[in-house]
C-alpha positions in Angstrom: 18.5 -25.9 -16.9 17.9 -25.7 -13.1 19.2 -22.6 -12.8 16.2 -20.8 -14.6 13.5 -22.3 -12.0 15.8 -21.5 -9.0 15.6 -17.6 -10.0 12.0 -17.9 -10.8 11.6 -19.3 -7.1 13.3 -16.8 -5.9 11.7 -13.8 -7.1 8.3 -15.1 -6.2 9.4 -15.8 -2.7 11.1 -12.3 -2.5 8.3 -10.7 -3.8 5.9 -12.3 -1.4 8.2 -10.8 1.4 8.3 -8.1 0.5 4.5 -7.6 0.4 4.3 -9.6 3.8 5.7 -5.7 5.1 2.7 -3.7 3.7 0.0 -3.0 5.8 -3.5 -1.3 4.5 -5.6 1.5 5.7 -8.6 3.0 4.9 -9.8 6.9 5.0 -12.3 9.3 3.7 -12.4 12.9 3.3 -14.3 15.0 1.0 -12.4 15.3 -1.8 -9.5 13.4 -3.1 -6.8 16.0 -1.4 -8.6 15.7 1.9 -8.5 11.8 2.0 -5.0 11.4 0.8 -4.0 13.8 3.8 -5.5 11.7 6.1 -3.7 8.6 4.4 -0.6 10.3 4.8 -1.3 11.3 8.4 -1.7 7.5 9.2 1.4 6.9 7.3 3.1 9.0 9.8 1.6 8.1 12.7 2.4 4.0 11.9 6.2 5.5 11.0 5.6 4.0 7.7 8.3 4.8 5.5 6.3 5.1 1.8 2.3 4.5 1.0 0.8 3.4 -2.2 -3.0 4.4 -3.0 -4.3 1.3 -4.4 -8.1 2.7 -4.4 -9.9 5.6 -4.4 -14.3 5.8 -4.4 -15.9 8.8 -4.9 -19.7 9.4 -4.3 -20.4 12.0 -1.2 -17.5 11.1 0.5 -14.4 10.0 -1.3 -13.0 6.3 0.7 -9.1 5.7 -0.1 -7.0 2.8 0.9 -3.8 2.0 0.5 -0.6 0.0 1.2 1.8 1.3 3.6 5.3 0.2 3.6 8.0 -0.1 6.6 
């Protein structure tokens, strides 16, 4: 029966490294292509090795952010 909250544990605690890696930025362009080009530029320039838009705002000016991930 202690083997059930052991795994539990240990997903939680490897799930919470594994977001401890992620590291956000924020862009704007003006339109949804043009901001997630600039996303991916920063991507590059950090050598991030994936990114994951977790919000995108549109008004005048679309503002993205997102996750990136080493």
């Amino acid at each position: 029966m202690k083997t059930l909250p052991a795994i539990f544990t240990a997903s939680l605690l490897s799930l919470a490294a594994f977001h401890a890696s992620a590291q956000s930025v924020t862009a704007t362009g003006s339109t949804l292509d043009t901001a997630e080009a600039a996303i991916a530029q920063k991507a590059k320039e950090m050598h991030a090795s994936d990114y994951k838009i977790i919000s995108a705002r549109m008004g005048n000016t679309v503002t993205m952010s997102a996750e990136l991930y080493n």
